[in-house]
C-alpha positions in Angstrom: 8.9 34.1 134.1 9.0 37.8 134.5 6.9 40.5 135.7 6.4 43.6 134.0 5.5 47.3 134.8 3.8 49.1 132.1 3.3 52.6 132.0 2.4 55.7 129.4 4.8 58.7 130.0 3.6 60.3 126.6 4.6 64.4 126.7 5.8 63.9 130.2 8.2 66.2 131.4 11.7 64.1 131.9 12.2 64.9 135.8 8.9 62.5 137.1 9.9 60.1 134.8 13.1 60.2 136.4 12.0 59.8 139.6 9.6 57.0 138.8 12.4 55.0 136.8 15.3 55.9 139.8 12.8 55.1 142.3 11.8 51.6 140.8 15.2 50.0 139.3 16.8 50.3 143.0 14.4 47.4 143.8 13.2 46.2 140.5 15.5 44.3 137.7 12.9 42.8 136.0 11.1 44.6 132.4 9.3 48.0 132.5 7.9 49.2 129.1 6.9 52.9 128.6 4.4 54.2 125.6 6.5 57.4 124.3 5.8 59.2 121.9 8.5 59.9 118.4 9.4 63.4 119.6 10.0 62.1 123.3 14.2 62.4 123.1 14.4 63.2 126.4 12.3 60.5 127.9 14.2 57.9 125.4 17.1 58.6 126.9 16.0 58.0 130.2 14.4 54.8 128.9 17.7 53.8 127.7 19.7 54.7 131.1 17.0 52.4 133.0 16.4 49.6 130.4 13.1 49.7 129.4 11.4 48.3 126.6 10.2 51.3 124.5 6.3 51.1 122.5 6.4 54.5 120.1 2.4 55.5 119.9 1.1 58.7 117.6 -1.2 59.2 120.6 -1.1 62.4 121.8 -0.4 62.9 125.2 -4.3 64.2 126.3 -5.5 60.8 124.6 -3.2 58.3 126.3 -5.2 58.2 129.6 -7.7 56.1 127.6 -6.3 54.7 124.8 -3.6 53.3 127.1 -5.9 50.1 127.1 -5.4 49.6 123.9 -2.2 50.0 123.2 -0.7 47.9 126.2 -3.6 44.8 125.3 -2.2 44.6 122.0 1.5 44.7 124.1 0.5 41.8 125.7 -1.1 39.5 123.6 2.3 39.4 121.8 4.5 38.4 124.9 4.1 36.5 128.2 5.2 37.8 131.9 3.7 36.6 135.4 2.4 39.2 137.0 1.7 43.4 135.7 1.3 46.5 137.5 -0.2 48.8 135.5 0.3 52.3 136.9 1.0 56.2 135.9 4.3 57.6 135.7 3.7 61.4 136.5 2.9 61.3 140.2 4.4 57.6 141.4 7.8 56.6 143.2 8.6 53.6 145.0 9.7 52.6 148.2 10.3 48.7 147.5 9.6 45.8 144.3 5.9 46.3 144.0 5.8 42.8 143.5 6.8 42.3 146.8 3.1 41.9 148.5 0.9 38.6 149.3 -1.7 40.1 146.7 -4.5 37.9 145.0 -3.4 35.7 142.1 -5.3 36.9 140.0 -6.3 40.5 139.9 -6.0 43.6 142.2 -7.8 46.4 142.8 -6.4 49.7 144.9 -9.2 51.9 147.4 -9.1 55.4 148.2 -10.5 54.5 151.0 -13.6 57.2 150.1 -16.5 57.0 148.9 -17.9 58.1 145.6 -20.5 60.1 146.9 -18.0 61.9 148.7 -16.0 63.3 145.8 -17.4 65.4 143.4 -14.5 64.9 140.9 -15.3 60.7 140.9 -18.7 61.5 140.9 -18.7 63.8 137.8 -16.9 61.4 135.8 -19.8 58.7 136.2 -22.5 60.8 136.1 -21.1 62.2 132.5 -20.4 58.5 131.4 -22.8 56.2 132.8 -25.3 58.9 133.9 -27.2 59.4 136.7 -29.0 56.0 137.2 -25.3 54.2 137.8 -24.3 57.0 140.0 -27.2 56.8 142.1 -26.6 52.7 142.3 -22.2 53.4 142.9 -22.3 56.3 144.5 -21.9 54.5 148.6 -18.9 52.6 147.0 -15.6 53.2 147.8 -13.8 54.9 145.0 -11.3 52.4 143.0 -7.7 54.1 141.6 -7.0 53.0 138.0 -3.7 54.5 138.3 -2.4 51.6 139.9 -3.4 47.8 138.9 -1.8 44.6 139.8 -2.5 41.1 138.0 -1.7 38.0 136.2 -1.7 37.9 132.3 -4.9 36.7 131.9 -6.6 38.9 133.7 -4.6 41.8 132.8 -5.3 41.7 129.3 -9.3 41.3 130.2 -9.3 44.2 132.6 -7.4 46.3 129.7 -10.0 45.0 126.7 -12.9 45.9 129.3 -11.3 49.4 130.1 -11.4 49.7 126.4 -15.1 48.3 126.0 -16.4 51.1 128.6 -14.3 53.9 126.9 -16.2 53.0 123.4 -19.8 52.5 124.8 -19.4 55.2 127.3 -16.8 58.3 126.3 -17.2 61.4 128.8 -20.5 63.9 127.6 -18.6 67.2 127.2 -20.2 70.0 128.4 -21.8 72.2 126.0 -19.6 74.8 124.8 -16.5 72.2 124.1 -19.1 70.4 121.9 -19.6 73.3 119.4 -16.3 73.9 119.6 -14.9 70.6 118.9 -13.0 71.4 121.7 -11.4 69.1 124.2 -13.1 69.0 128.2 -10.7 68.9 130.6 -13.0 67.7 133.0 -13.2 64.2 130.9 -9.3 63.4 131.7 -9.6 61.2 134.6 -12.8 59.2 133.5 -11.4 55.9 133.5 -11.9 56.1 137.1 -15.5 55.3 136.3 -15.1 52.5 134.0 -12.5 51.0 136.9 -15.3 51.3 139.4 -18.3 50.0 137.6 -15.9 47.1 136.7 -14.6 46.3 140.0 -18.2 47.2 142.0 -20.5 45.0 138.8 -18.1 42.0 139.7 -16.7 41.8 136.2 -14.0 39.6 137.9 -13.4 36.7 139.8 -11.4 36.6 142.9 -10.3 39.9 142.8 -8.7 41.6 145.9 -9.3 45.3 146.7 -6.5 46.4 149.1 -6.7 49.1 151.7 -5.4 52.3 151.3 -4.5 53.1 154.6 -3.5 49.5 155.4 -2.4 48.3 151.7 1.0 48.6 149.9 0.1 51.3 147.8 -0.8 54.7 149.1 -2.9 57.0 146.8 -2.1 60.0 149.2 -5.1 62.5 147.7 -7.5 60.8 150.4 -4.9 59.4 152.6 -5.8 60.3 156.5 -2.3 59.9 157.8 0.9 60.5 156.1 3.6 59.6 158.4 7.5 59.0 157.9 10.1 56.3 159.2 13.1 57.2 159.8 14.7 56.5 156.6 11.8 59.0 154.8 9.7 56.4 153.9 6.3 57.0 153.7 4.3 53.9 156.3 1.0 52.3 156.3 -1.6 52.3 159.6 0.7 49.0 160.3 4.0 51.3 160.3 5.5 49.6 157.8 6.2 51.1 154.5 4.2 51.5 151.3 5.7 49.5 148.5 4.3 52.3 145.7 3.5 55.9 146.9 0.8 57.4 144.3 0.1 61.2 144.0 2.1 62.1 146.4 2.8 65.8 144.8 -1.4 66.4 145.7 0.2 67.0 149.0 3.5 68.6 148.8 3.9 70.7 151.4 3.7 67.3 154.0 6.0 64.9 151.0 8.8 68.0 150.5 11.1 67.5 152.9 11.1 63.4 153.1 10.9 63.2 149.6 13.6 64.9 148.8 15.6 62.8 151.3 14.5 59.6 149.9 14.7 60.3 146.6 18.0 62.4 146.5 16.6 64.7 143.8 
């Protein structure tokens, strides 16, 4: 049976997309399917030149970061694979299979290795979704990435219909001005980090791994406290050996630019 990765890449500009398909199909032959939009020419092409399985949405691109759920649940439910890693497109390359990891066999979860307290960003997003009494009770937790999610069908497709759930009962409180408006707040784009960590920290699964960011396969590079190189560019874990998935890594450019290039050959 397959594996799958699934990602949206609606409105995305075609060179990350690039770099995320390159990046993947040298170690990857198994299916990737993308959520594009119709006017996405660019981006089909690229799907076409990697072979990816294409899902046309009428989502606009400033929608897809929650309604993402949605869309790949229903994906699912219609087909089988082993395992899926969910992940975003815009900031992600990779340095191996992402497969390629002794990860839980049933769902796993990615740190940032910081705590929620400790970012106002993370901590906005609950505060204006669940409010101040789940802050308060999440906020020594270590923040969860819901850019990157490995795990078998079953418990894919629950973690997606539960992401969905929390978007319903919980959507992000603009701030007062966007209200009369009918404006959108920019400050809500992002919130599904909140319903990932009051999933992963209310034990809505069983068995579920959390994986270290500084010690993991996947580095979300924000947070990271070391980024170090091999010599063939790749970006290495605490344990020197290289990240399988490197999340993010254009929050800090000016330490990924010159190994980045060289890996990539962009």
């Amino acid at each position: 049976m397959k594996n799958l990765v699934m990602t949206p890449a609606v409105g995305l500009e075609s060179q990350p997309l690039n770099i995320f398909l390159k990046t993947l199909r040298r170690n990857y032959n198994d299916e990737i399917l993308l959520l594009l939009g119709k006017d996405d020419y660019k981006l089909r092409e690229l799907a076409e030149n990697y072979k990816c399985l294409v899902k046309e949405v009428s989502t606009h691109k400033h929608s897809i970061q929650t309604m993402r759920y949605k869309l790949f649940s229903g994906f699912l439910k219609k087909n089988s694979y082993k395992n899926i890693f969910l992940c975003d497109s815009r900031d992600i390359y990779f340095q191996s299979d992402p497969f390629n990891y002794e990860y839980s066999p049933t769902i796993n979860f990615f740190s940032e290795d910081r705590l929620i307290k400790d970012c106002k960003i993370n901590s906005n997003w609950i505060n204006k979704t669940y409010g101040e009494v789940i802050l308060n009770d999440l906020k020594n937790k270590e923040i969860i990435c819901t850019g990157t999610v490995l795990a078998n069908l079953e418990n894919m497709i629950k973690y997606l219909d539960e992401m969905s759930l929390m978007a319903k009962k919980y959507p992000y409180k603009k701030r007062l001005k966007y209200l009369l408006t009918f404006r959108r707040d920019k400050n809500g784009r992002g919130c599904d980090q909140a319903y990932g960590a009051y999933l992963v920290h209310k034990n809505y699964f069983k068995n579920f791994k959390i994986h270290s960011n500084s010690f993991g396969p996947i580095a979300t590079v924000y947070y990271l406290k070391n980024i170090n190189f091999n010599k063939d560019s790749n970006l290495v874990n605490e344990k020197n050996q290289p990240y399988n998935v490197v999340h993010q890594y254009d929050k800090r450019w000016f330490e990924f630019e010159k190994n980045f290039k060289i890996f990539t050959k962009i």
